[in-house]
N, C-alpha and C positions, 0 to 999 in steps of 0.2 A: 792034778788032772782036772778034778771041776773047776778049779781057779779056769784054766785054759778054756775050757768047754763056756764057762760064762761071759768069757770074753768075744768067744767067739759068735753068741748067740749075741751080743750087744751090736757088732760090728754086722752082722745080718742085718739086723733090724732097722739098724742106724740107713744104710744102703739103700733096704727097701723104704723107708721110710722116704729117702729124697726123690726116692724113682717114683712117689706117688705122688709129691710134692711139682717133679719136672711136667708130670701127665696134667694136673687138674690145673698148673697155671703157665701158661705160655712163655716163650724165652721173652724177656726185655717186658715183659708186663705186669703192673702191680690193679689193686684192686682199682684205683681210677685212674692210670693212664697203662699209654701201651710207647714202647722207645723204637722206633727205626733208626733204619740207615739208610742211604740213597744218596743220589746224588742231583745237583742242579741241572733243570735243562732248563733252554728255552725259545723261542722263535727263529727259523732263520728263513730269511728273506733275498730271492734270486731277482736282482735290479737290472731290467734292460728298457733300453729305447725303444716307443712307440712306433717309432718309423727307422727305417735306414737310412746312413749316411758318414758320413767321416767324423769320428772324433776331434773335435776342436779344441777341449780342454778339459782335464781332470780335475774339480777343483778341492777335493778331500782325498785324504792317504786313511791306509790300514788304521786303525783302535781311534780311530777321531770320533765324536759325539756328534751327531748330526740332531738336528727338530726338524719336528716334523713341516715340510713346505722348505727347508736347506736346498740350494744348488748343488747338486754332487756333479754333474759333467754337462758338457756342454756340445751340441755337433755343429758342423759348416749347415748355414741356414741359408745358403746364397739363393739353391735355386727352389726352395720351399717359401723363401720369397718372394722371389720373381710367382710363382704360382699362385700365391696369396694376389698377387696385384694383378695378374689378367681374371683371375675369378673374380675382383673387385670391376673391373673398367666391367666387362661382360654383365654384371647388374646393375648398373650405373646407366649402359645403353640401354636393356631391356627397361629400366624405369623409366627413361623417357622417352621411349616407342607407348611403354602403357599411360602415360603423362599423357600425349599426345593422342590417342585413340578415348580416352575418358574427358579432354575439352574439346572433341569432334573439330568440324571445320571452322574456321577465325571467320570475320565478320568479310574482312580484303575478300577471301575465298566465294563467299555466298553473293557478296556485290559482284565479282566477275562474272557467278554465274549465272544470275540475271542478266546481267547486260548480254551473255552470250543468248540467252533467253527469246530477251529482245531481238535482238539480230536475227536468229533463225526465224522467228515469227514474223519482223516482218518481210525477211525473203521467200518463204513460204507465203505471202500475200501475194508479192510481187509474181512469182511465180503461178498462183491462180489467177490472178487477172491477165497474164499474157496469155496460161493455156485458155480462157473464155473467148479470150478476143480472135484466139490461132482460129478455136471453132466458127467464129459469126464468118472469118474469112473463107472457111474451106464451106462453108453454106452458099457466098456467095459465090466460088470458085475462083477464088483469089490469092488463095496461097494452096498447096498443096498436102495433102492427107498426111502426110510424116513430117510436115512443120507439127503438123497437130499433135501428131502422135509424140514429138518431143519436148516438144513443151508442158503437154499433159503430165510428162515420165518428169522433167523438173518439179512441174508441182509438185509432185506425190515426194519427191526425194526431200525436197525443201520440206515438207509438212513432217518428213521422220524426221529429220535433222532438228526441227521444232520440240519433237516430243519426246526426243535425244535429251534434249539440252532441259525441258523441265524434271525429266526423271532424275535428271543427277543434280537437278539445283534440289528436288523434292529427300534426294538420297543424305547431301548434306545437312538439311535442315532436322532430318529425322535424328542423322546421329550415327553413333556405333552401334552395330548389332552387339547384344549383349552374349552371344555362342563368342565376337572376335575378343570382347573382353575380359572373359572368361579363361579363353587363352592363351591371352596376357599373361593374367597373372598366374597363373599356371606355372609358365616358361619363366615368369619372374621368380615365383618361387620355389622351383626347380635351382636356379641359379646363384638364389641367396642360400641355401644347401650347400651346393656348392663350393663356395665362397664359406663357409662354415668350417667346411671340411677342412679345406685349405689353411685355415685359419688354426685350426685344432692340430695340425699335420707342423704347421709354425711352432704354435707349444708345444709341442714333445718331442721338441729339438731340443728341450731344456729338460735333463733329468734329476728330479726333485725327491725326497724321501718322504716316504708314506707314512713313515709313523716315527717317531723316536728312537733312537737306535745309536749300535757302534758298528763302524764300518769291520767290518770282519775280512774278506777279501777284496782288491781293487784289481779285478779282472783285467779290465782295456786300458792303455792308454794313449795318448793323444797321437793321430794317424791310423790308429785301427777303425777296420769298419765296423762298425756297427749291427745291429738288427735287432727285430721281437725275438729272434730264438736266442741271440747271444748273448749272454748278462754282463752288464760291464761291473756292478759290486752283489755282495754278498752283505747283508744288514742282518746282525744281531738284535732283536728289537729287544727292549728293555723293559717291555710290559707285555704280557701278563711273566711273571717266573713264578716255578715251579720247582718243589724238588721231589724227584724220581722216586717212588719206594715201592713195595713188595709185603703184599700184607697173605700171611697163609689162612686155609679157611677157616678153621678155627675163628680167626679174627673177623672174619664178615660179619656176622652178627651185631657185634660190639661198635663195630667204625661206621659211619652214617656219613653223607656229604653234608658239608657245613658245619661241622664238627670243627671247633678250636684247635690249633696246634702251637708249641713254639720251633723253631727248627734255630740249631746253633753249629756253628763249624771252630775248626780249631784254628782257622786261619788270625779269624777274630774273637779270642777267648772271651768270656764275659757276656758276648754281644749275643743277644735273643729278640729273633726275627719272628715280630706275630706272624699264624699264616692258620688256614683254614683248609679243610678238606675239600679239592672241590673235583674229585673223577676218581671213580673207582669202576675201573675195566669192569665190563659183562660177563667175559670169559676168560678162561685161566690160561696160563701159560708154566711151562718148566721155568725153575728157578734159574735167572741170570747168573752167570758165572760172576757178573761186577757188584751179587749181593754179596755182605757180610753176614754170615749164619753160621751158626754151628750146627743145622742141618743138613739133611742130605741134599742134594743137586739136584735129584732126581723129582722131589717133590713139588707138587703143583702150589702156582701162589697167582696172587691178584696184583696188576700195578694200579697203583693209584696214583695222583698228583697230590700235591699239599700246598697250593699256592701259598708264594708268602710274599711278603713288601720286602723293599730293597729302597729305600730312598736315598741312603747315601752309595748304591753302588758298588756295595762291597761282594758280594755274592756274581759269584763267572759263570759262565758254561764250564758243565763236568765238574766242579766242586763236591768235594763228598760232605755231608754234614749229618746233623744227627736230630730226626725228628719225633719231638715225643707230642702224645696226642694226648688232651683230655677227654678220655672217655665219661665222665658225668656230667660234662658241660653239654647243654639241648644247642643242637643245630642253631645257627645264623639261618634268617628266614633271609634276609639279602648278604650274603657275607662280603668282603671285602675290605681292604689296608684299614679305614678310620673304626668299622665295626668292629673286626680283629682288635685295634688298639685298646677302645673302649669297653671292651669286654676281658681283655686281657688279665687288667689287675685282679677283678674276683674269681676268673675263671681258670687264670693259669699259675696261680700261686703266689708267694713274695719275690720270685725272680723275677716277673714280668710289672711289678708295681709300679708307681711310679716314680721318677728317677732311674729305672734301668735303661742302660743304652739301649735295647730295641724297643723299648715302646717309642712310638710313631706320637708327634704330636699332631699331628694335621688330620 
């Protein structure tokens, strides 16, 4: 009977013992690291045409590697053409209307208008000496009052006609008003806008990838229309990745951004991807059903990212992997892929030294 009774108290004890052991240290954590689980994300990007028009040509399929500045499609540019070439003639005219208003009148021009000068001035002579002499006539009563009267009305007409012809020989020599020149270029540069536009409206007839990437969907192909709302690809960009975790509060304390990690999957046994903490949510959320935990559902937890390098490409979207963090290693004050590397050997153990497949050498 005490035999029993002692055992019983041993298998107590043992019990409580581990249930004080489960409280004071968190699941997957030891005194300097802490282990997740998560999974890969990472950027996706919806690729459409700047402008409308007909696809003319696809020129990349689904999982192909594009760089950044790659052709991925092409549209009919005929009448984005044509547009580009009348905004071109249309400042072309307007530059030499403003050409021509900035060298005023030619020299041919100002000789004509002298010589017109001349002429009015001296038919305006001619015309005062006939109306003086019409006068001495109707003095004597030799010709009659309305010779007088008409020839007076030529002089006076001859004399505008005179001062006609110096104003506008006076108007060329001055020049352009500078309000018409002003104008000008105004309208010129209104036009060379224009013509920019058109110009800009020609390139993004050519759809180009923004960043580095793998084509993930290839939405349109060639004969469909086009548009900004429609996207002809879908680009998985290949930088920054990320993998997905879920840290409980307990853990807040302990995990910092910039914080060292390695992150390893099973796809690639062996291989240990430096990566660094770099977002840990403000507010909490229920635990995702796509954690791995032996606790409840129902508990609140924090997601964080863990960015990590990938240079050779092995890491996908949705991958599950397994991320363990050095909690005694201090923050990266810049982190990223070469920091990560170089800090790796002292800070994340003998698996990440060097010679392990994931340290990065670059």
């Amino acid at each position: 009977m005490k035999k029993r009774l002692a055992v019983l108290v041993l298998a107590l004890l043992t019990i409580l013992g581990y249930l004080l052991y489960r409280n004071q240290t968190p699941e997957g954590a030891t005194s300097g690291g802490l282990v997740l689980y998560g999974n890969v994300d990472v950027r996706l990007i919806n690729l459409a045409f700047e402008v409308s028009g007909r696809v003319a040509s696809m020129e990349v399929a689904e999982g192909a590697y594009v760089e950044t500045g790659e052709t991925l499609a092409r549209l009919d540019v005929r009448r984005l053409t044509l547009a580009r070439d009348v905004a071109e003639a249309q400042v072309e005219a307007q530059r030499s209307e403003l050409d021509k208003l900035v060298a005023g009148a030619r020299i041919e021009e100002i000789q004509k208008l002298k010589a017109d000068l001349e002429a009015a001035r001296t038919e305006a002579a001619n015309a005062r000496g006939h109306a003086k002499r019409s006068k001495e006539l109707v003095g004597r009563k030799l010709t009659s009052l309305q010779d007088y009267d008409d020839a007076r009305s030529q002089a006076e007409a001859a004399e505008a006609r005179a001062g006609a012809s110096q104003a506008a020989l006076d108007l060329a020599l001055a020049g352009t008003r500078p309000e018409d020149l002003a104008a000008a270029k105004a309208q010129l540069a209104a036009l060379e806008a224009d013509l920019r536009s058109a110009q800009v409206n020609l390139d993004d007839g050519v759809l180009r990838a923004p960043a580095e990437g793998v084509v993930q969907n290839r939405i349109l192909e060639p004969g469909d229309m086009a548009s900004p709302e429609r996207p002809a690809f879908t680009l998985a960009l290949t930088e920054p990745l990320w993998a997905r975790v879920y840290l409980a509060e307990s853990d807040l304390g302990r995990v910092r951004q910039g914080q060292l990690a390695r992150v390893l999957s099973d796809s690639f046994p062996g291989q240990v991807y430096p990566g660094w903490i770099g977002y840990i949510a403000p507010s909490a959320e229920f635990t995702p059903k796509t954690v791995q935990t032996t606790e409840l559902r129902a508990d609140l937890v924090y997601q964080a990212r863990v960015f990590v390098c990938n240079p050779r490409g092995e890491l996908r979207q949705g991958m599950p992997v397994t991320v363990e963090i050095d909690l005694d290693a201090e923050p990266l004050g810049q982190p990223g892929c070469q920091a990560s590397a170089q800090a790796a050997p002292s800070a994340l153990g003998s698996e990440a030294r060097a010679g392990s497949p994931g340290r990065l050498d670059r």
